[in-house]
ZASE-764632 format. One record per residue: y, x, z of N, C-alpha, C in turn; residue number from 1. Coordinates in pm, 1 decimal, decimal comma. Atoms other than C-alpha are relative to their C-alpha. Example, Ala and Ser with C-alpha at 12.3 -4.5 7.8 and 13.67 -1.06 7.14 Angstrom:
2
[[-119,0 89,0 0,0] [-450,0 1230,0 780,0] [120,0 90,0 0,0] 1]
[[-119,0 -82,0 -6,0] [-106,0 1367,0 714,0] [109,0 -77,0 73,0] 2]
% end
This chain:
186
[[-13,2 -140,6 33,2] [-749,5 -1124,0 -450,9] [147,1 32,5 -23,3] 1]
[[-177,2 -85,2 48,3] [-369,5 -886,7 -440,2] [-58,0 82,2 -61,7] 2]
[[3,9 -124,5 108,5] [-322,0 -622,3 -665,3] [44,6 76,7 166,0] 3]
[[-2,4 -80,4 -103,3] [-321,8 -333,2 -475,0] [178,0 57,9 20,4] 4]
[[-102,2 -51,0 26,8] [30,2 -275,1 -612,0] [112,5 -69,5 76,9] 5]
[[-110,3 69,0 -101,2] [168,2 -558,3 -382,1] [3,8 75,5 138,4] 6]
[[33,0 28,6 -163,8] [48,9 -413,0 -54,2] [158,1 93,1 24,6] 7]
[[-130,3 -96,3 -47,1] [328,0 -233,1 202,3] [-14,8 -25,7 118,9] 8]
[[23,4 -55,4 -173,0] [370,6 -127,8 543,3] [12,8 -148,1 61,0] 9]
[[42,5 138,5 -46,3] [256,7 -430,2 743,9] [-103,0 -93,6 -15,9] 10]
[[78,4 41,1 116,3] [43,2 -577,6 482,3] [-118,6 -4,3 69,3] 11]
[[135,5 -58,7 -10,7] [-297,9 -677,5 594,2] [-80,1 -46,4 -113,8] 12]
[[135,5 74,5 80,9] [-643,4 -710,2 370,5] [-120,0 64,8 72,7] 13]
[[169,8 10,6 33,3] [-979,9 -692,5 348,5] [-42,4 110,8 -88,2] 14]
[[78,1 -106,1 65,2] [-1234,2 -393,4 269,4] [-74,8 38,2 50,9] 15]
[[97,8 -5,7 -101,7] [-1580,8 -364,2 346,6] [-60,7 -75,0 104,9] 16]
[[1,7 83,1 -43,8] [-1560,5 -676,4 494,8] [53,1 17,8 150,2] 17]
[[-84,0 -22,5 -167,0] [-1331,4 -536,5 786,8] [115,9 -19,6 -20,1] 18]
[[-134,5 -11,9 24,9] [-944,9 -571,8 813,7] [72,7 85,8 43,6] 19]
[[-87,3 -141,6 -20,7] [-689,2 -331,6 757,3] [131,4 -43,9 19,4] 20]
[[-192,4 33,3 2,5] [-289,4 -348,8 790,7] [66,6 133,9 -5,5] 21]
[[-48,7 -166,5 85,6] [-121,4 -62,2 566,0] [112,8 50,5 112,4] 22]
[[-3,5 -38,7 -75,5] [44,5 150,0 788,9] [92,6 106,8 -73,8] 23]
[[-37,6 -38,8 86,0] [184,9 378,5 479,1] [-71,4 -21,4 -152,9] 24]
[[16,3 54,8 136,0] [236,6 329,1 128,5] [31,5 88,4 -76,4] 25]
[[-78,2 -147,8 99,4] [304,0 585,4 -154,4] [-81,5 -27,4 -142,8] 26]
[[14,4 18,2 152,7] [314,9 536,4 -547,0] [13,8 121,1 -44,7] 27]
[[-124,9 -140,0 76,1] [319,5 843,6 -751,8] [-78,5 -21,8 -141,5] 28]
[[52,1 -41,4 147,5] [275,1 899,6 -1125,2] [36,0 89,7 -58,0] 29]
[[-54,2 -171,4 52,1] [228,8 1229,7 -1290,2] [-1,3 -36,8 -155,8] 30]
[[16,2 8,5 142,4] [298,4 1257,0 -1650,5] [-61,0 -127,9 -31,2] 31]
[[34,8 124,2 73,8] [86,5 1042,7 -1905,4] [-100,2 -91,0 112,1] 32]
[[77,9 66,2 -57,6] [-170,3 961,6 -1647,6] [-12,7 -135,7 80,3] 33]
[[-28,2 99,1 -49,8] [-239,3 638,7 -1474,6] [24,4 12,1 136,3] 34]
[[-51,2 -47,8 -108,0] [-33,7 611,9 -1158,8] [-101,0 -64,8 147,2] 35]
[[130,8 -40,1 -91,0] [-198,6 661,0 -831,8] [54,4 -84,0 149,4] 36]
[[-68,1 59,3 -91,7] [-152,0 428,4 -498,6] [-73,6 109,0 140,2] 37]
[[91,6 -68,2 -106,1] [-233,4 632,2 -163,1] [95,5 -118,5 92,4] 38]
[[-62,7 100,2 -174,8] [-185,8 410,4 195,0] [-105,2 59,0 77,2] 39]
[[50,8 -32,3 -111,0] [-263,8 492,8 496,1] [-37,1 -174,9 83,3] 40]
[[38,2 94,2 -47,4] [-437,5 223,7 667,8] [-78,5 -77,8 142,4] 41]
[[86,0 -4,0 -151,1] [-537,3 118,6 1058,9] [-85,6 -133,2 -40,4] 42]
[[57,4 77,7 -38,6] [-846,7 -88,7 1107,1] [-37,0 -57,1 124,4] 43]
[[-17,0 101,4 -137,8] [-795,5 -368,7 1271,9] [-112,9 -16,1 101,3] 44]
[[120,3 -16,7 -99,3] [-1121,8 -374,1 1481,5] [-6,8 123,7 19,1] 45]
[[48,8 -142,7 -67,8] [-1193,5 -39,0 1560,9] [86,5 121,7 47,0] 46]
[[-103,0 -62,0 14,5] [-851,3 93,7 1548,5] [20,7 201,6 -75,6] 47]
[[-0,3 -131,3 60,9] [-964,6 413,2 1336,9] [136,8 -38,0 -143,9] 48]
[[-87,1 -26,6 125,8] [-694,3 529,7 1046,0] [-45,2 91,0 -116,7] 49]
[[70,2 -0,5 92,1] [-820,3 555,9 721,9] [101,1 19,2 -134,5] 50]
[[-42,7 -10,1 121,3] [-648,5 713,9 355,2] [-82,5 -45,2 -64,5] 51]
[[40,0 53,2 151,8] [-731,5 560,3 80,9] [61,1 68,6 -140,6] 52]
[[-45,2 -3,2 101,4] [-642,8 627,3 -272,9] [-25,0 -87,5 -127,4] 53]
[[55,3 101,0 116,4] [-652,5 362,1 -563,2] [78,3 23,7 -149,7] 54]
[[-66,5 18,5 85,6] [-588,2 322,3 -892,7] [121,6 -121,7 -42,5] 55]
[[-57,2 111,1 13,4] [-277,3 110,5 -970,5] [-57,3 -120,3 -106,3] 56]
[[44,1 107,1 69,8] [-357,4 -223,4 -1067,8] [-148,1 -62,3 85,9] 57]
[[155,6 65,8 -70,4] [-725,9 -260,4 -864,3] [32,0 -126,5 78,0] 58]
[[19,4 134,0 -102,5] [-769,1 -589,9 -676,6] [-95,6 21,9 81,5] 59]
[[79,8 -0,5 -94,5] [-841,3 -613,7 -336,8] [6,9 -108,1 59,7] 60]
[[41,5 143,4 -62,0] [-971,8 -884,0 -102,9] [157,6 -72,9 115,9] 61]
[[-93,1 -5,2 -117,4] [-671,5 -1042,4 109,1] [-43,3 -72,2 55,2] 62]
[[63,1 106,3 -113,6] [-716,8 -1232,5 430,6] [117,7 -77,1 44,7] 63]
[[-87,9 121,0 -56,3] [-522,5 -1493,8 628,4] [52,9 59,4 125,0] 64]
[[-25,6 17,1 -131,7] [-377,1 -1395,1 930,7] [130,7 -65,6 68,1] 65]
[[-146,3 101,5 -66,2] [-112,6 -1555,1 1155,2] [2,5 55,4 125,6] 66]
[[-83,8 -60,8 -205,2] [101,5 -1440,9 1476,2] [-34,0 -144,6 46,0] 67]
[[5,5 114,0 -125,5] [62,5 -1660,8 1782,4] [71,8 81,8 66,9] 68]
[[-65,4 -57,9 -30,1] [320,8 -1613,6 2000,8] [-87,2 -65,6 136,5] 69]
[[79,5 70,7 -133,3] [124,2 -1602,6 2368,0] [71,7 59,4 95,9] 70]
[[-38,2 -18,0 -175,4] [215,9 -1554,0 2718,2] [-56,5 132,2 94,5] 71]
[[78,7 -37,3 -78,4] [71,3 -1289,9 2924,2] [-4,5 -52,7 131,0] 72]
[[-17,7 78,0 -130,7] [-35,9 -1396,4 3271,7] [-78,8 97,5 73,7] 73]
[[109,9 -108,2 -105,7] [-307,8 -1116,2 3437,1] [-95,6 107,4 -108,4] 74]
[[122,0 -63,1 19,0] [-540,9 -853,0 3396,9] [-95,6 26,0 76,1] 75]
[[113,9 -10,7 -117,0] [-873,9 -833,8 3541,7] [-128,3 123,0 -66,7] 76]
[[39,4 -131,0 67,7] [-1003,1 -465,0 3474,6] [41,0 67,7 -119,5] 77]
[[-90,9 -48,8 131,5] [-986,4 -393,6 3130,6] [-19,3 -133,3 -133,3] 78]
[[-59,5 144,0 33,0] [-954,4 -765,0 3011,7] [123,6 -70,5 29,5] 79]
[[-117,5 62,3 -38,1] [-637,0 -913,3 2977,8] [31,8 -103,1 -81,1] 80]
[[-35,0 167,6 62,5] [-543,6 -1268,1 2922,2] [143,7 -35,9 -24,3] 81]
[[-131,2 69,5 72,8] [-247,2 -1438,6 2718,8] [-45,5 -145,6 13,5] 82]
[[20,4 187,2 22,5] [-205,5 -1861,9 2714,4] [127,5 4,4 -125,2] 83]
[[-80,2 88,8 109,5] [-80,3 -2037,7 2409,0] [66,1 -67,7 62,7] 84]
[[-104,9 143,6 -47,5] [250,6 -2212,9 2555,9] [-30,7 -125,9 -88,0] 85]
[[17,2 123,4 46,0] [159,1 -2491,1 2321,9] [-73,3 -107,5 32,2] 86]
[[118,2 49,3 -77,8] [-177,3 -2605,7 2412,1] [-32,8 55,8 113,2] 87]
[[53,0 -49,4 -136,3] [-224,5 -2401,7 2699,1] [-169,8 72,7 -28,0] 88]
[[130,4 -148,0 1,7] [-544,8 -2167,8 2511,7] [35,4 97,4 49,9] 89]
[[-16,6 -111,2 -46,2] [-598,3 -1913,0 2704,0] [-70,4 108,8 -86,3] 90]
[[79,3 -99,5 64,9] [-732,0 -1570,0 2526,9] [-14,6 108,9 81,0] 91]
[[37,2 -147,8 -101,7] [-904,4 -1240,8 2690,6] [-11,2 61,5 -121,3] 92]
[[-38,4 -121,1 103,7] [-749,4 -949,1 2478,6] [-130,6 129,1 121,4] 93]
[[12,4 -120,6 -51,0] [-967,5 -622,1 2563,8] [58,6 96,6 -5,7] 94]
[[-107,4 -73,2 9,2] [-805,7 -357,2 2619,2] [15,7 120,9 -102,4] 95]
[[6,2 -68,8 86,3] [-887,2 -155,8 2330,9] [73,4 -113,3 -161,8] 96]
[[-76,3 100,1 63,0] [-691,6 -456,8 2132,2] [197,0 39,3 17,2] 97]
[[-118,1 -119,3 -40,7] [-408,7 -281,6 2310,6] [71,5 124,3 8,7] 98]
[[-31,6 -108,5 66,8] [-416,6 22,6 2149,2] [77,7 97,3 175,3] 99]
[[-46,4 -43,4 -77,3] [-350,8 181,8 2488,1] [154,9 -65,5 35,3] 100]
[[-174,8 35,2 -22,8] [20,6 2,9 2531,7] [-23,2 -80,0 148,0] 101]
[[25,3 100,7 -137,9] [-115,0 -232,8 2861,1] [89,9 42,2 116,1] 102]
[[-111,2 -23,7 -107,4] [127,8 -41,9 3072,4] [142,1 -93,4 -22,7] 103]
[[-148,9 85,2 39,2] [432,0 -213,9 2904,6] [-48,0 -156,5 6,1] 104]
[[40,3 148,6 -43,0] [250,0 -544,3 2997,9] [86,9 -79,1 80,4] 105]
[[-60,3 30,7 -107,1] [458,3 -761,2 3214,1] [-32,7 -149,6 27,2] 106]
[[43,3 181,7 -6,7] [321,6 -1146,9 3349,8] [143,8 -45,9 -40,5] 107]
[[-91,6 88,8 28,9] [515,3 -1376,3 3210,7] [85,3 -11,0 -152,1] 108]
[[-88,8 -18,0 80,5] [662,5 -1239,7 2913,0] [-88,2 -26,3 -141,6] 109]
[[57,5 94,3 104,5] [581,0 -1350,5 2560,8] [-15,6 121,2 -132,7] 110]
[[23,1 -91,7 138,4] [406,5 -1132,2 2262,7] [-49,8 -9,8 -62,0] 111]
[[57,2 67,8 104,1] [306,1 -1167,6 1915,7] [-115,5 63,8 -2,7] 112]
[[143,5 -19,9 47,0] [-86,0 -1131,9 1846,2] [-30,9 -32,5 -133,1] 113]
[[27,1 -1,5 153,2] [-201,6 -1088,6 1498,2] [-145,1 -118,6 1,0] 114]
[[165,0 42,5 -8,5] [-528,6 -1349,4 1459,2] [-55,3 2,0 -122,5] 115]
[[39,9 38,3 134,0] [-762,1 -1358,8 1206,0] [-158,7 -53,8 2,3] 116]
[[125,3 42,9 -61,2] [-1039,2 -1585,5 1196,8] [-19,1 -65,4 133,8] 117]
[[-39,3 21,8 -117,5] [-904,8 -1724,6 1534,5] [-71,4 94,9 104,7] 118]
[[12,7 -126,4 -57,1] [-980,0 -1374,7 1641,8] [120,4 85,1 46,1] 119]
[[-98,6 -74,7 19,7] [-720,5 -1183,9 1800,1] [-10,5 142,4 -14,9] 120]
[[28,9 -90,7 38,6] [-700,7 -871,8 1646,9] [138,5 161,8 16,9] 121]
[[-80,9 -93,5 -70,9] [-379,0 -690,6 1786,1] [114,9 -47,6 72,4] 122]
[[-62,5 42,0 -101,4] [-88,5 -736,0 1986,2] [124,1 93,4 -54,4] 123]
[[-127,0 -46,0 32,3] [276,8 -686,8 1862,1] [105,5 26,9 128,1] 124]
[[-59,5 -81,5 -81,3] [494,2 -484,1 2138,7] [156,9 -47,1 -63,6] 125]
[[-124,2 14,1 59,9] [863,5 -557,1 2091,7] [17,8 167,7 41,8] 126]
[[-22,7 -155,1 -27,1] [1047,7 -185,6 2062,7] [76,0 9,8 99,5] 127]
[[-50,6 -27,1 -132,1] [1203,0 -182,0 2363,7] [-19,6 -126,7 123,1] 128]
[[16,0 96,7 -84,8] [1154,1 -336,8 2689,4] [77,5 -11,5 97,6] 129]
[[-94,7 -27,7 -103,9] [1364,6 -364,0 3033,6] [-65,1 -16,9 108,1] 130]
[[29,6 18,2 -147,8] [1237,4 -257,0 3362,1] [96,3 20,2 89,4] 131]
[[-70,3 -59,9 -79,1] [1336,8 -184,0 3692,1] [-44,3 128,5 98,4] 132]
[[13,4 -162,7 -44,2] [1342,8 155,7 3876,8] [-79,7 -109,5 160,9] 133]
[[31,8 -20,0 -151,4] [1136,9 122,2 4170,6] [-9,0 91,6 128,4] 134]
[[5,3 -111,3 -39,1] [1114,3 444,2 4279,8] [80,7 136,2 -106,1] 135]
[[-48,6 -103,2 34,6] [1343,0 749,4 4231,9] [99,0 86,5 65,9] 136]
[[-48,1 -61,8 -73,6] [1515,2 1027,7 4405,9] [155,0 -8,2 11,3] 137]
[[-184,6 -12,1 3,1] [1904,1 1024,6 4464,3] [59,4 91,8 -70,9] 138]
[[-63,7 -68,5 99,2] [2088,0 1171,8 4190,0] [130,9 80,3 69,7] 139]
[[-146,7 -113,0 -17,1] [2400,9 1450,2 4307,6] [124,1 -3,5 -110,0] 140]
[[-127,2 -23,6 138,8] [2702,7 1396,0 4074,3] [73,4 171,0 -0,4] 141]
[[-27,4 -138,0 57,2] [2788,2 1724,8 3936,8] [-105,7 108,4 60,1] 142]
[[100,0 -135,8 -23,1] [2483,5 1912,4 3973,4] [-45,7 85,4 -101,8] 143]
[[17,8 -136,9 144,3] [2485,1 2035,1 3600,4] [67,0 -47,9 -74,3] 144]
[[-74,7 18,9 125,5] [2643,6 2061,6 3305,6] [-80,2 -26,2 -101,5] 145]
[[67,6 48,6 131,0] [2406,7 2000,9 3054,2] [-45,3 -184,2 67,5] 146]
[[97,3 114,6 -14,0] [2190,6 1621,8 3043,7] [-110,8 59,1 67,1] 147]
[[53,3 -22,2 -82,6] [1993,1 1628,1 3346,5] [-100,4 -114,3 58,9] 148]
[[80,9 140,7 -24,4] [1681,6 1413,0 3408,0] [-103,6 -34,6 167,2] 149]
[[110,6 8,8 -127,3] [1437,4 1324,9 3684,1] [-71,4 -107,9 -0,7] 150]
[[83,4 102,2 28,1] [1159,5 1119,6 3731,0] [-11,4 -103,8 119,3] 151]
[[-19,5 125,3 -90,7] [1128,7 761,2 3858,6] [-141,9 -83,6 -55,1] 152]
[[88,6 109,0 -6,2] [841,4 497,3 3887,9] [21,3 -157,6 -49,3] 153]
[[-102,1 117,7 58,9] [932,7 197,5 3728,8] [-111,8 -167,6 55,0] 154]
[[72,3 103,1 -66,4] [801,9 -174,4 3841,8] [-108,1 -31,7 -15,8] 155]
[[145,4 56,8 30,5] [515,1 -207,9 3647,0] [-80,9 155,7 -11,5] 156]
[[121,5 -140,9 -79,4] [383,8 199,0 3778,3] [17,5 62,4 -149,5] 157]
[[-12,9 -69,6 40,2] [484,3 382,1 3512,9] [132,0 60,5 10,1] 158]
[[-88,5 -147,4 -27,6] [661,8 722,6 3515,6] [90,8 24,5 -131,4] 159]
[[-84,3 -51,3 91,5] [960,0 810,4 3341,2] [113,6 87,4 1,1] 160]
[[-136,3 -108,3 -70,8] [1229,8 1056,9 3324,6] [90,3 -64,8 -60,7] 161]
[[-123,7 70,4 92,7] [1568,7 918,1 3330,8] [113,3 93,5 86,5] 162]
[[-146,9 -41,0 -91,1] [1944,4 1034,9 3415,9] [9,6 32,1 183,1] 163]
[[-43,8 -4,3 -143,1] [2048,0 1151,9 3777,4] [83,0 -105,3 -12,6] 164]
[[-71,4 75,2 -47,2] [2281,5 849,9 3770,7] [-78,3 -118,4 -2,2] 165]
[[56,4 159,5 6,6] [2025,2 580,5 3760,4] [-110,7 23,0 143,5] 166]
[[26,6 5,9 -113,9] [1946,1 482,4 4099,9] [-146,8 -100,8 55,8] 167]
[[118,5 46,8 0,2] [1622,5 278,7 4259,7] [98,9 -165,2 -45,5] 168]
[[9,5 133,1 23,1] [1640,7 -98,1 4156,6] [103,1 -18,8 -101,1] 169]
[[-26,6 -2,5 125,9] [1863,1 -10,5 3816,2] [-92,3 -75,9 -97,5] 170]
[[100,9 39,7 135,3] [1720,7 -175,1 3493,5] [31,0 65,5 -63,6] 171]
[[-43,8 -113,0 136,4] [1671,9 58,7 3208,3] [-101,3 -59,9 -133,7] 172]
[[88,0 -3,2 127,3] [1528,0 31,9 2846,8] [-43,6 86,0 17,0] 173]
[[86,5 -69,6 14,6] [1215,1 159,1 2801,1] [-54,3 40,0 -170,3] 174]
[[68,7 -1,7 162,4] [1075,4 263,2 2401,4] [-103,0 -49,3 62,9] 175]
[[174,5 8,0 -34,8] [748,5 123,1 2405,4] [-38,6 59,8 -112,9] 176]
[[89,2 -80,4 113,7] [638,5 342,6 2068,4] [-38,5 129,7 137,7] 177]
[[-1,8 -146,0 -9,5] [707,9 675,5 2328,6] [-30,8 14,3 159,2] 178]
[[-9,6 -23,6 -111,0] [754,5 570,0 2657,9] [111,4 28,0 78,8] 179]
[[-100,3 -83,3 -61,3] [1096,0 731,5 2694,0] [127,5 -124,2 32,7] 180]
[[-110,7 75,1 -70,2] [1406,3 581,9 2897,8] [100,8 2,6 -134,4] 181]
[[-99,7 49,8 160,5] [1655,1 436,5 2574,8] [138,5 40,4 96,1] 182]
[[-107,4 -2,3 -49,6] [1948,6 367,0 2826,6] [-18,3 -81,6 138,2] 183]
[[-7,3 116,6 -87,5] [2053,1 113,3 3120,9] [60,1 -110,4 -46,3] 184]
[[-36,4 171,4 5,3] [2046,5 -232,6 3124,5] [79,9 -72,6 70,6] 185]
[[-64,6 96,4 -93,6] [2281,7 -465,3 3224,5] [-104,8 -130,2 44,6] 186]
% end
């Protein structure tokens, strides 16, 4: 059992016998009264988001979990598999484990999974990624004065608007929270 007073953004436990990972955190105390914890909280299986409010001090259930750092290697519909470089386990993430992000997927590349219960229960995204332009129209130097964008196809089929100076087979940072072009990559 934590006090509820440890938890914080990241934080997972137990409630209801499902798992959560706080998401927001907020202390307040008015006057004499006893002070009040609100978090915002995603559940880990079902990916609904859930306020809470507790009294400071309550004990709640905590759980165990641990990153594995896995591999991706394919998807086959809306199953997609990671291998443990260590032992070579393979796992089939569904794609609702992916919180919609499966576009920023790329074979080969390596991302943290939350497990619990040797369950995997989400899939850590680094915040930026680096593709390459596969598709995009020829940019005009001096065709405006303000920041001027246009859209390009990027290797792994998603659409993004970036600069008239970034040409087909450029690498650019991608956000993966938004989607949006960061800059170019060397």
């Amino acid at each position: 059992m934590i006090s509820i007073n440890d938890l914080r953004a990241g934080r997972t436990f137990q409630m209801d016998n499902m798992p959560f990972q706080v998401i927001e955190y907020k202390h307040t105390k008015i006057g004499r009264g006893s002070a009040n914890i609100r978090i915002k909280a995603k559940n880990l299986k079902t990916g609904s988001i859930v306020d809470k409010t507790f009294v400071s001090g309550v004990k709640i259930e905590d759980i165990n979990t641990e990153f594995k750092v896995l591999q991706y290697l394919y998807s086959d519909g809306d199953s997609f598999y990671f291998m443990d470089k260590k032992n070579f386990s393979q796992y089939e993430l569904s794609g609702k484990i992916l919180d919609n992000q499966q576009k920023f997927l790329k074979e080969g590349f390596d991302f943290k999974v939350l497990f619990w219960n040797d369950k995997p229960l989400l899939v850590e995204f680094p915040l930026s990624m680096i593709f390459e332009v596969a598709q995009t129209a020829p940019g005009v130097k001096g065709n405006s004065v303000v920041a001027s964008f246009k859209p390009a196809v990027l290797d792994n089929g998603l659409a993004v608007k970036v600069p008239l100076f970034i040409n087909i087979g450029d690498k650019i940072k991608v956000d993966t929270r938004s989607g949006n072009y960061l800059e170019r990559a060397n």
